[in-house]
N, C-alpha and C positions, 0 to 999 in steps of 0.2 A: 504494500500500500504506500502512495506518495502523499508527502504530507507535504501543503500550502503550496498547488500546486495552484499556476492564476489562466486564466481562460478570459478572451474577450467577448467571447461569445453571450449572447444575450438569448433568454426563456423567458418567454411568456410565464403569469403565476398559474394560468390554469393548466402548465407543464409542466408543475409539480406534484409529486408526490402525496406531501405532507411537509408542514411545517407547526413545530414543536415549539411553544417555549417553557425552560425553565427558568429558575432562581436567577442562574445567572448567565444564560445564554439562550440565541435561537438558535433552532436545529431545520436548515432545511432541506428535506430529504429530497433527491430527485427521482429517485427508488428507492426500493426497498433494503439495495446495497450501497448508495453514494449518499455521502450525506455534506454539506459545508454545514459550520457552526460559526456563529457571529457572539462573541462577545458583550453581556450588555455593557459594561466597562468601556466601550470603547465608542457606545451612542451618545450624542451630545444629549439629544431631546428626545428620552427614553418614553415619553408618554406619548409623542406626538406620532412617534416612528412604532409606538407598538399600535396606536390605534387604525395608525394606516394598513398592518400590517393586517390586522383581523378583519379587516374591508375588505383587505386585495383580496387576501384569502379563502375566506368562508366558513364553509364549511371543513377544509382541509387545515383547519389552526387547530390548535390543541394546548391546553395548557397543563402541565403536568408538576 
């Protein structure tokens, strides 16, 4: 497995899998085997960016 591996490539959200958030990260899955994790440590405007996130989203958020 490679780790921080970078892609320019761009996905639609409804290209995703699932996206997860926990405590202190989101997790989003693009299968059921690739996942990128983001940091919340590392979002300016953690409220702003997660509520966007559960719009884009939908039904595929999840918080755990």
């Amino acid at each position: 497995m490679e780790v921080g591996m970078k892609s320019s490539e761009k996905i639609a959200y409804n290209q995703f899998y699932e996206l997860i958030e926990s405590k202190k990260s989101y997790l989003f899955y693009l299968d059921e085997k690739y996942v990128s994790c983001v940091k919340k440590s590392e979002i300016s405007n953690l409220e702003e960016f997660s509520a966007f996130l559960k719009k884009a989203f939908g039904c595929k958020y999840r918080k755990i």
